[in-house]
Structures are given as C-alpha cells and as structure tokens.
C-alpha positions in Angstrom: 132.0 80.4 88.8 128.5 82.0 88.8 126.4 79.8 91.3 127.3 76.5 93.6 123.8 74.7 93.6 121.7 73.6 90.7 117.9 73.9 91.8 117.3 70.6 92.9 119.9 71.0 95.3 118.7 73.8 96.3 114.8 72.5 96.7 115.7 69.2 98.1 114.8 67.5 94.5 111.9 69.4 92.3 109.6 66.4 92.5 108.8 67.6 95.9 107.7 71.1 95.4 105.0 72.6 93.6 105.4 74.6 90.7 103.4 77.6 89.1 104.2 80.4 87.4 102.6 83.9 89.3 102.8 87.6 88.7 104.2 89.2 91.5 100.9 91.6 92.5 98.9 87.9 92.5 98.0 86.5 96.2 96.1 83.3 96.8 94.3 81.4 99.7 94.5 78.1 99.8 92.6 75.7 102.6 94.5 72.6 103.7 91.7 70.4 105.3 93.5 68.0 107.3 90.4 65.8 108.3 91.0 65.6 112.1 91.6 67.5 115.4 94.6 69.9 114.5 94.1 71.6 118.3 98.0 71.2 119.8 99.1 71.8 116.2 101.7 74.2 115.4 101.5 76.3 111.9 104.7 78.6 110.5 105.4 80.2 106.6 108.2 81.6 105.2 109.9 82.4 101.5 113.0 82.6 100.0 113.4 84.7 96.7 116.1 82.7 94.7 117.5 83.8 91.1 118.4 81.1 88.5 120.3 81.4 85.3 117.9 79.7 83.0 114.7 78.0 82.7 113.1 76.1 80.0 109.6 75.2 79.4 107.6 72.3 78.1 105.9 72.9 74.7 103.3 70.7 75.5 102.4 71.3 79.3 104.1 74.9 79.9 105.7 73.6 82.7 109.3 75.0 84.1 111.9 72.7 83.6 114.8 72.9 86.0 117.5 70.4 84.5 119.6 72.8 84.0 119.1 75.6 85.9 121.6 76.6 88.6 121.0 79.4 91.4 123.3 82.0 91.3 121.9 83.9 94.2 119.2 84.8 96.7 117.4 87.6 98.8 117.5 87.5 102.7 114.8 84.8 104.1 111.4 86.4 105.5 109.5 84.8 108.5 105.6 85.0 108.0 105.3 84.2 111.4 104.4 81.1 113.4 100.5 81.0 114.1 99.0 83.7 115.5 95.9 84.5 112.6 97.7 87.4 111.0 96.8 87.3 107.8 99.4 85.8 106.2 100.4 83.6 108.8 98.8 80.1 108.3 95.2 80.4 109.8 93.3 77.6 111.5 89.3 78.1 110.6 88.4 74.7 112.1 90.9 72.9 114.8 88.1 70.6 115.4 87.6 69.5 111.8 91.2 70.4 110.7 91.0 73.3 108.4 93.4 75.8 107.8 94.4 79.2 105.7 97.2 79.5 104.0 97.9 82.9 102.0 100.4 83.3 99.5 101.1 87.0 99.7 101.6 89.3 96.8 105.0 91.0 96.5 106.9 88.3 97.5 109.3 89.8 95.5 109.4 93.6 94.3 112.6 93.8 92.6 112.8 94.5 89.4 112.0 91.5 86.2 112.7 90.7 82.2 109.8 90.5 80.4 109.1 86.6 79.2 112.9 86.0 81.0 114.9 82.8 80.4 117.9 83.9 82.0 117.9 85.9 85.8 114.8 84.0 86.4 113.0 85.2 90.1 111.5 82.3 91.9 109.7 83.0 95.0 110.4 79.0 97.7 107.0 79.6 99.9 107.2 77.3 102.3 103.8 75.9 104.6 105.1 74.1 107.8 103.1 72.0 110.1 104.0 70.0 113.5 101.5 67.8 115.2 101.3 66.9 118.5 102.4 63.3 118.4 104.1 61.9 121.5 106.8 61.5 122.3 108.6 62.3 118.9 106.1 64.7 116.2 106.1 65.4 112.9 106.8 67.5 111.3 105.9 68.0 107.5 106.0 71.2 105.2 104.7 72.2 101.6 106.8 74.0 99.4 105.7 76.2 96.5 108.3 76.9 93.7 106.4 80.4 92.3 108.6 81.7 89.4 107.4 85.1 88.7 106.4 86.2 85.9 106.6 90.1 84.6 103.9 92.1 84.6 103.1 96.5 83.6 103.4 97.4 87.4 107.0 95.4 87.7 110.3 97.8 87.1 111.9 96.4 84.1 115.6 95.2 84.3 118.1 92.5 85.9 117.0 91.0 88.9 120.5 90.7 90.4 121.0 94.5 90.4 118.4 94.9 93.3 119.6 96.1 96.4 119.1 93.0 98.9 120.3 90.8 96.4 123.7 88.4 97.5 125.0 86.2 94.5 126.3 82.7 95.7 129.9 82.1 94.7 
C-alpha cells in the first residue's frame, strides 16, 4: 500500500495551515507583529519536505485541494534553529513592540520536480513556533505553511521519490 496518512492527517487538518504554491529558488520575509512585549519569548522554525500522490486544483480560486491526496513519503526534518538572529531563524526586530522576522528560505527542497505535476507532488510543512512567558503553564502556538513547489528552469527534471534522502511511508 503506497502511503499510511492522507494529508490532513498528516497536517493536523488543512484548515489550519496555510497554503501557497512557491518555486523552490523563491524566499520570503514575513513580520509577525504581535502587539506587546515579546521579551521572555522563545522563537524556533523547522520544515518537513513531504511527497503526495496527487493534487487537484480549484478552477476558480487555483487553490490546492487535498481531499484526496495521501503522503506516500518524506525527507529527514531540518531544524532552523531556536532564536539566536541567524538569518533564517525567526528574528525579533522589536521585543518591546512585538515584532518579529520570519524567513522562508529558498531550497527548501532541491530534489528533483515534474513540470505542472499532479502526481509525486513536493510540499515543503514550514513551521513558525512561538512560546510565551506565561506563568505558571505558557503557550505555546505555531504557524504552519503548506508550500507545494512548483517547477521551475533551474529544478532537475524527474520523480521526486528517486532523490537520495527520500524514505517512502509504508
């Protein structure tokens, strides 16, 4: 049986991750402005690379629609790190006022992708954690970024599950 989990298992439920579509040589900085004193907060990011059989889109919004879709593997988990203003690690401009970075990094993935693929989709999970400093119990609360990637001239052409660090569920 090729794959275990459908992609809402896998997610948690897609109504509570964001979903876009980006090329893998893309990166974007986003600023979470959390409108008060963020000082004893703690900041971590990570991604998972998952591959899904299919996807289907929305004619009228473009959307990925994941109804169907079941994971039939994944790449090994990488740690951006837990705050420390690397560049990629979740940033704080402002504690005071309660702004931070937060870079989605290109290459994500650099495996190889099908042109305008429906089957073997890559979907980058980037994942923005943040703990406050609440006493005695905190919270903790994380965004999560479904990014399927899309294939562009500088991406090798071929099947994502023939890349070297990739380990299909079963």
């Amino acid at each position: 049986m090729a794959g275990v989990l459908n992609f809402d298992q896998f997610v948690s439920g897609a109504d509570n991750i964001i979903t876009e579509q980006m090329f893998p040589n893309q990166r974007r900085t986003l600023v979470y402005d959390f409108d008060q004193d963020i000082s004893g907060w703690n900041f971590s990011a990570d991604f998972q690379t998952i591959v899904v059989d299919s996807v289907t889109f929305n004619r009228n919004t473009g959307r990925p629609n994941f109804a169907n879709s079941t994971v039939l593997g994944s790449f090994p988990k990488q740690e951006l790190g837990s705050f420390s203003g690397g560049t990629y690690i979740p940033t704080v401009i402002n504690a005071t006022t309660g702004t931070v970075r937060v870079t989605h990094p290109d290459q994500m993935y650099d495996g190889p992708l099908y042109p305008d693929a429906r089957s073997n989709v890559v979907i980058v999970i980037y994942s923005f954690q943040w703990e406050d400093d609440s006493s005695p119990i905190t919270n903790v609360n994380m965004h999560r970024y479904a990014l399927v990637q899309a294939w562009e001239p500088d991406v090798a052409l071929g099947d994502p599950t023939t890349h070297t660090d990739y380990t299909a569920l079963s």
